[in-house]
C-alpha positions as CSV (number, residue, x, y, z in Angstrom):
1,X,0.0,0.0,0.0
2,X,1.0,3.6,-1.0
3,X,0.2,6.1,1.9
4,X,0.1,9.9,1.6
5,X,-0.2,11.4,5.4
6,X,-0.8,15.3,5.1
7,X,1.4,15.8,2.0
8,X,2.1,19.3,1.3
9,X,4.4,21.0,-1.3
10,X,5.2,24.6,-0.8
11,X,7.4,26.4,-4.1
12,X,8.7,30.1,-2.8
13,X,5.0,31.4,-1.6
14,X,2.8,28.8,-3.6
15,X,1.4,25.9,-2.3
16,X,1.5,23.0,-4.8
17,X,0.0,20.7,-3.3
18,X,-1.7,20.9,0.3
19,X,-2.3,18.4,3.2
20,X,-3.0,15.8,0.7
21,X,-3.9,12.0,3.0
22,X,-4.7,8.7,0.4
23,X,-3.8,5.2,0.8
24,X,-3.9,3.7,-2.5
25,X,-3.6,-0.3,-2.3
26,X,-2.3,-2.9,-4.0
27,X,-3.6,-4.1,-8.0
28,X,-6.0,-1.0,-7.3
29,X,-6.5,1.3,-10.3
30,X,-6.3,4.9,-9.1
31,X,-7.5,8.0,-11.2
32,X,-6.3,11.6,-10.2
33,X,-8.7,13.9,-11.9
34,X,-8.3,17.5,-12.1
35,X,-8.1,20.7,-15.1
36,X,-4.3,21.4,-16.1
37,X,-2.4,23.1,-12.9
38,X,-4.5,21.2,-10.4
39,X,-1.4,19.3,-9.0
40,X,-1.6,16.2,-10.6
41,X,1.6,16.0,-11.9
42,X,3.4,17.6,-8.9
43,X,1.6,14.9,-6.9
44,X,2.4,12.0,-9.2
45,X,6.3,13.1,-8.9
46,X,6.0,12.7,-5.0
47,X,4.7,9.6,-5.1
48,X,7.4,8.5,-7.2
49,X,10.3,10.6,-5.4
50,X,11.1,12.7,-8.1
51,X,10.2,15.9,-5.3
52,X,10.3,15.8,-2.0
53,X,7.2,17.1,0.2
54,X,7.7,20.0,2.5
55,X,5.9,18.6,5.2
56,X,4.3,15.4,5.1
57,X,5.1,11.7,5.2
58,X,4.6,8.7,2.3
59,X,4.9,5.2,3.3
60,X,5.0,1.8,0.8
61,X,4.4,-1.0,2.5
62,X,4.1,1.2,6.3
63,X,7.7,2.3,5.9
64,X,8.7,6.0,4.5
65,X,10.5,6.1,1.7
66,X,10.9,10.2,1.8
67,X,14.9,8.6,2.7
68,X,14.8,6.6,-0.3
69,X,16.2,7.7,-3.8
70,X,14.4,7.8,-6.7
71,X,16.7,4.9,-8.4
72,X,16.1,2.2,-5.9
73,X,12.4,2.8,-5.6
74,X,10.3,0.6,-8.1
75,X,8.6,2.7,-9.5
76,X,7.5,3.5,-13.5
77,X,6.3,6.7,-14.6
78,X,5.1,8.0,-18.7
79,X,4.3,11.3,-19.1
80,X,2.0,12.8,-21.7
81,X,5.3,14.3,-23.2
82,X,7.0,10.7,-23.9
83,X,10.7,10.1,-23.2
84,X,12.8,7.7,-25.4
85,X,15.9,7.1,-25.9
86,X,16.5,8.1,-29.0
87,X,19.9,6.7,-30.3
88,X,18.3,3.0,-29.3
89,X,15.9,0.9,-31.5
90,X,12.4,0.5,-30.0
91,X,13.5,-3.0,-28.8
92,X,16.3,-1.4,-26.7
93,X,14.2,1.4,-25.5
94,X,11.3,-1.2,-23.9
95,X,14.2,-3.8,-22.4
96,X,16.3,-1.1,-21.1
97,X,14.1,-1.3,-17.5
98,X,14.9,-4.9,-17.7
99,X,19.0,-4.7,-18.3
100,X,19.7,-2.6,-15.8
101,X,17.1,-4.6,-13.2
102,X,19.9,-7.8,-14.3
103,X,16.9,-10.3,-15.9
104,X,18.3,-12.9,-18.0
105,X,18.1,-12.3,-21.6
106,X,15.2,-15.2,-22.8
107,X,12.9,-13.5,-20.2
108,X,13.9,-10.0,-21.4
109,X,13.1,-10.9,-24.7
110,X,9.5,-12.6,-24.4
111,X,8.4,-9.9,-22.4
112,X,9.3,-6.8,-24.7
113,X,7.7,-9.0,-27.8
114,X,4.6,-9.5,-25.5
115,X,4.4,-5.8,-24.7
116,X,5.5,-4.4,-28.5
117,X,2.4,-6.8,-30.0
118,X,0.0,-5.6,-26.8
119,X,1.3,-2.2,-28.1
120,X,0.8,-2.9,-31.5
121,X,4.8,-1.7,-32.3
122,X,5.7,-5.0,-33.5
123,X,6.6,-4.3,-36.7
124,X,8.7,-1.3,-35.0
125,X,10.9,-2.9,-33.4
126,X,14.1,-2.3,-35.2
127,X,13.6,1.6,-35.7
128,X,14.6,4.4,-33.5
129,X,12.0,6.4,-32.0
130,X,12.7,9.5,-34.7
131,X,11.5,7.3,-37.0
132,X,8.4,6.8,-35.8
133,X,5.2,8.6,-35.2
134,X,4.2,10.7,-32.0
135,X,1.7,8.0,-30.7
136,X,4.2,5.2,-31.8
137,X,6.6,7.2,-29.5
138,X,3.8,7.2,-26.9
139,X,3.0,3.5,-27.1
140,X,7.6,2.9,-26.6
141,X,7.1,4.5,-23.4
142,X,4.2,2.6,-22.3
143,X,5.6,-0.5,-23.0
144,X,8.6,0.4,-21.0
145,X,6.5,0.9,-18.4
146,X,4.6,-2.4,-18.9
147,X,7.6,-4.5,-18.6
148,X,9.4,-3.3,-15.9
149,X,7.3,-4.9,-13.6
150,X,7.2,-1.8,-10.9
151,X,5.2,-2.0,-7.5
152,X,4.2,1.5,-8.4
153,X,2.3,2.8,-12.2
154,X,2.6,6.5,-12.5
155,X,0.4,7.2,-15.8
156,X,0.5,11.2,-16.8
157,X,-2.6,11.6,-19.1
158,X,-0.1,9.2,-21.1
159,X,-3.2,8.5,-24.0
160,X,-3.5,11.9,-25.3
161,X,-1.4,11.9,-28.0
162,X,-2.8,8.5,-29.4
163,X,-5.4,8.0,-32.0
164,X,-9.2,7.6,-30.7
165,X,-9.6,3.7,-31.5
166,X,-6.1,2.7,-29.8
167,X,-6.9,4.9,-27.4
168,X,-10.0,3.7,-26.6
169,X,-8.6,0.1,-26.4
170,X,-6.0,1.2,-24.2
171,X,-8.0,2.7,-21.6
172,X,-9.7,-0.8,-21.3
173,X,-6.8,-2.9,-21.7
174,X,-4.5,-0.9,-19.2
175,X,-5.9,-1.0,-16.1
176,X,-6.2,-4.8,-16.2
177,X,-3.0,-5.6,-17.5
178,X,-1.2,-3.3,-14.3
179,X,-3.8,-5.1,-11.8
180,X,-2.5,-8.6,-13.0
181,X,0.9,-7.6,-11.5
182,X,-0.1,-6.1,-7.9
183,X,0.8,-3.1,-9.2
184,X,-0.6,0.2,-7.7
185,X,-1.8,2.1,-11.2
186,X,-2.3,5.9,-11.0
187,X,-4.0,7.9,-13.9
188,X,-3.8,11.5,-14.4
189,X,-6.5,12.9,-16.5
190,X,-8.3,16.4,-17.0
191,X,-11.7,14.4,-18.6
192,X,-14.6,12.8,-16.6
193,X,-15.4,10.5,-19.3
194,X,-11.6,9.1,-19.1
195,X,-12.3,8.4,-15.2
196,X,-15.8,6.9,-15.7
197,X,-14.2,4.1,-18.3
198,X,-11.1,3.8,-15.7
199,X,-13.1,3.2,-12.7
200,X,-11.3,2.1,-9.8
201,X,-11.1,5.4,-7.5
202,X,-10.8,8.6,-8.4
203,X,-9.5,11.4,-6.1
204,X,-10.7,15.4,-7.4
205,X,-7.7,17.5,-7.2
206,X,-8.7,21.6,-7.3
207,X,-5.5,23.8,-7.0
208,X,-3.6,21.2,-5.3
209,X,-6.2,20.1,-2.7
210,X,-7.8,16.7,-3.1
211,X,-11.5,17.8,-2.9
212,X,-13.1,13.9,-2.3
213,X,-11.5,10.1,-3.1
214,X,-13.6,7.2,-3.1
215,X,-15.0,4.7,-5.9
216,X,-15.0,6.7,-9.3
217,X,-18.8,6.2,-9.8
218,X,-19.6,6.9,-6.3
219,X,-18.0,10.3,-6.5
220,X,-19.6,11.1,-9.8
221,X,-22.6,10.0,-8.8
222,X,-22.3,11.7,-5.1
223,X,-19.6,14.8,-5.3
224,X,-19.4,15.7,-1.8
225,X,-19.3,19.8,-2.7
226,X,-19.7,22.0,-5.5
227,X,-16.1,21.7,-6.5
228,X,-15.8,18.3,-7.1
229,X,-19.4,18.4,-9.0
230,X,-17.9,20.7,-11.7
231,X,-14.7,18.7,-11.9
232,X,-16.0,15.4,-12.6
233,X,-18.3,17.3,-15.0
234,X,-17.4,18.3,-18.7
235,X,-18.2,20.9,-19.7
236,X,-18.5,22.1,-15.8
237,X,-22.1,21.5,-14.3
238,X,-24.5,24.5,-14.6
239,X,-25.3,26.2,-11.2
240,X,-28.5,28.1,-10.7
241,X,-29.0,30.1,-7.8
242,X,-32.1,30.0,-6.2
243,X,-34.0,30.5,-2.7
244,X,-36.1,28.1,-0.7
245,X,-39.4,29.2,0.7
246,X,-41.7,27.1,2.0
247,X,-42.1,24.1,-0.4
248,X,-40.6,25.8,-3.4
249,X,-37.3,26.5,-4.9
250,X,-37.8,30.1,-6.7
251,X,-35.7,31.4,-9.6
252,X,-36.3,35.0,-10.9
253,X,-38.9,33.3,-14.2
254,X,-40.9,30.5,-11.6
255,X,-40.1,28.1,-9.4
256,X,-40.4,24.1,-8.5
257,X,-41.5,22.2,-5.9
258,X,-39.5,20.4,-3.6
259,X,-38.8,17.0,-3.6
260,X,-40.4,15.6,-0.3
261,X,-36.5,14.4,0.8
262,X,-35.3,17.5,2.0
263,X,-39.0,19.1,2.7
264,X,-37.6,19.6,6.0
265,X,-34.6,21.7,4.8
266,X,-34.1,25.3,6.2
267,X,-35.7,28.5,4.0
268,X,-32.5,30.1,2.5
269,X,-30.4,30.5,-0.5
270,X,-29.3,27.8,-1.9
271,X,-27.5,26.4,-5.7
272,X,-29.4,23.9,-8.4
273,X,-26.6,22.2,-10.7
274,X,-27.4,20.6,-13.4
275,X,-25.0,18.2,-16.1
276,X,-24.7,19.8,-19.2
277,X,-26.2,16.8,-20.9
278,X,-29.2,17.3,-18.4
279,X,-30.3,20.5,-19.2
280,X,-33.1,20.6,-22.0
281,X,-34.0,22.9,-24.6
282,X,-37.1,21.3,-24.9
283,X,-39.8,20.4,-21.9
284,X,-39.6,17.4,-20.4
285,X,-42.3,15.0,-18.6
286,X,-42.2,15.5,-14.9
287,X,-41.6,19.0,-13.1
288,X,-38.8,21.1,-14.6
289,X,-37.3,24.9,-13.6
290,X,-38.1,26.9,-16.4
291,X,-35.5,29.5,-17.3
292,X,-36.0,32.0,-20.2
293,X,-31.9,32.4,-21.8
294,X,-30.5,33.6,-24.9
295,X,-28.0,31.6,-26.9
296,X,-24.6,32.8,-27.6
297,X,-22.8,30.0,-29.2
298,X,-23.1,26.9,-30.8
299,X,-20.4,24.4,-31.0
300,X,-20.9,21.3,-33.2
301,X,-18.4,18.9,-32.7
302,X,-19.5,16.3,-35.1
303,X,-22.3,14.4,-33.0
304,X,-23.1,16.6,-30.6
305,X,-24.1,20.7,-30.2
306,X,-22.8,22.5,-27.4
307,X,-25.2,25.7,-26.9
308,X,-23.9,28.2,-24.5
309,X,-26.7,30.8,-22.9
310,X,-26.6,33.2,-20.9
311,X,-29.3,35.3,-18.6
312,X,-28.2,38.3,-16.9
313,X,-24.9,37.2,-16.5
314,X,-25.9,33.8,-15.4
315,X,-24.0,31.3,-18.1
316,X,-25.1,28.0,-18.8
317,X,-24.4,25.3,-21.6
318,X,-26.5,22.6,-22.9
319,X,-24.8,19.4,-24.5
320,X,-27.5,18.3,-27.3
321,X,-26.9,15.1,-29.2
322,X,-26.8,15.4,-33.3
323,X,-26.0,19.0,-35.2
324,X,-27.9,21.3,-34.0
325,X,-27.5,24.6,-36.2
326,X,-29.1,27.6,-33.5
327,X,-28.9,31.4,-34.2
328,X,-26.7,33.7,-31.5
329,X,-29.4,36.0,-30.0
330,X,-31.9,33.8,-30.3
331,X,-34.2,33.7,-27.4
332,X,-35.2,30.2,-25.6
333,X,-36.3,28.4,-22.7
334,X,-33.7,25.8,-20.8
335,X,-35.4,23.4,-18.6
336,X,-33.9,21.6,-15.5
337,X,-35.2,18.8,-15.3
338,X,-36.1,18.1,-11.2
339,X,-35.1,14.6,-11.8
340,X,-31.3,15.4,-12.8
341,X,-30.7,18.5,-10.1
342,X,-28.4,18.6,-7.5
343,X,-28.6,20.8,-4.4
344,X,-26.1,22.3,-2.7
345,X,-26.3,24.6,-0.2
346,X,-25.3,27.7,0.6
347,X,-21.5,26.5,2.0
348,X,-21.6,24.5,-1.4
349,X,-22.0,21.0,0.5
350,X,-24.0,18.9,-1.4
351,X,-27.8,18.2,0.3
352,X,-29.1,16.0,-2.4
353,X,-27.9,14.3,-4.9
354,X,-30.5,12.5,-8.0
355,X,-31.9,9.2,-6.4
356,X,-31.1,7.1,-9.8
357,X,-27.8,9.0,-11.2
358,X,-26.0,7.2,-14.2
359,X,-22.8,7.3,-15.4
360,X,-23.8,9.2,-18.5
């Protein structure tokens, strides 16, 4: 087991990383999910002892290893920029782990012909990495990583310079193959969807904090705040403000009743969010907040529109599925649907979360 006890990492008057605690175990699969400059990659290089914490510990196995260099920790790590050696042939680049660990040379070589085939670089094998693609560079460092056979998988958004169908496959494949060895896997990503295929656990990172970690659906499904809502959310969940009184939530164009769960919470001020994919521009069955918008953009991204509105400052976006071709300036009604809305209230805690929430 990998523990993190109140990690911090302080750089001149910025705090990287703050008071981060996780215990990641054994053949678990372990997302960190956060937008660019949320501390994923400052956190991945303390796991693997490329930094050292300012205050903190981190244990393997209930022993620190803050004393223990980089080299003799077992430990693989790919970045999203890949790094090859570039005067060796991609053979020599995925064995090198294994020469310098001393394994005998059969065993070297039916483990970089099983990772080259899972990596589809067979036919590679003989060329330097300047003679091969960025993703074929990409895949070399992977399978570097694959054979080294490391207690500890440090993955930095490593798929993003592959093609969609190997990527795809990848994101299936991975996770399994690193569980098979005991390994503990850890996934850096910036997308929600990536976490959801992933599963495992997933820990929100927001300007170097770790907002919640637990099961990946569970924390979709049940963001403990705000913050963690509109990170495991992409685009970010729409938030509506509105005020409780009485039995009804009421926004500036109508209101909604309450759902009889919280009919007991406290009159107040309080915030609705809402999915992107969850917010209608056309009525739905069932009770739905009404809210009159205008639309001021429209992104097609081949099968799906996203349609940015705005009222009085408050911004919202609407993922539709299929091309949807809508005039800026036009005027129309979005619809939150009661059935999708979360409520948090007004310390952002989440009160209530949608009784049967998909992974979507």
């Amino acid at each position: 087991m990998l523990e993190l006890k109140n990690v911090s990492k302080q750089v001149g008057q910025s705090a990287h990383i703050s008071d981060v605690s996780l215990a990641l175990e054994k053949g678990s699969v372990n997302v960190l999910l956060g937008p660019t400059l949320s501390g994923k990659t400052t956190l991945m290089r303390l796991m693997a002892g490329l930094e050292k914490p300012t205050s903190g510990d981190i244990l393997m196995d209930g022993s620190s290893v803050l004393g223990v260099p980089v080299q003799k920790r077992n430990v693989a790590m790919v970045y999203q920029q890949f790094i090859n050696y570039p005067a060796a042939t991609v053979y020599e680049n995925i064995a090198s782990p294994m020469r310098v660990s001393g394994v005998d040379k059969a065993t070297i070589d039916k483990r970089v012909r099983a990772a080259a085939e899972l990596m589809k670089l067979t036919p590679f094998l003989d060329r330097t990495p300047l003679n091969l693609s960025g993703g074929q560079q990409q895949r070399t460092a992977l399978a570097r990583a694959l054979v080294k056979d490391a207690s500890l998988v440090l993955l930095d958004e490593p798929l993003a310079n592959l093609d969609y169908k190997l990527r795809e496959e990848l994101r299936t494949e991975l996770p399994k193959i690193f569980a098979e060895t005991g390994a503990i896997f850890v996934y850096a990503t910036t997308e929600p969807h990536e976490a959801l295929l992933l599963g495992g656990k997933t820990a929100t990172l927001h300007e170097g904090r770790v907002t919640q970690f637990g099961k990946t659906i569970d924390v979709h499904n049940h963001p403990a705040d705000l913050l963690t809502a509109q990170t495991f959310s992409d685009p970010p969940m729409n938030v509506v403000p509105v005020r409780k009184t009485a039995s009804t939530f009421a926004f500036a164009d109508g209101s909604i009743g309450i759902p009889h769960s919280i009919s007991g919470l406290s009159d107040g001020d309080y915030s609705l969010g809402i999915r992107p994919h969850h917010l209608m521009l056309s009525q739905p069955a069932g009770h739905a907040l009404a809210v009159k918008t205008e639309i001021t953009a429209t992104e097609i991204t081949g099968s799906e529109s996203y349609v940015h509105l705005n009222r009085d400052g408050l911004r919202m976006v609407a993922l539709m599925h299929g091309v949807h071709r809508m005039n800026v300036g036009d005027e129309v009604t979005a619809y939150l649907d009661q059935s999708k809305i979360f409520v948090f209230d007004n310390q952002s805690n989440l009160v209530l979360a949608p009784q049967a929430q998909h992974a979507e």
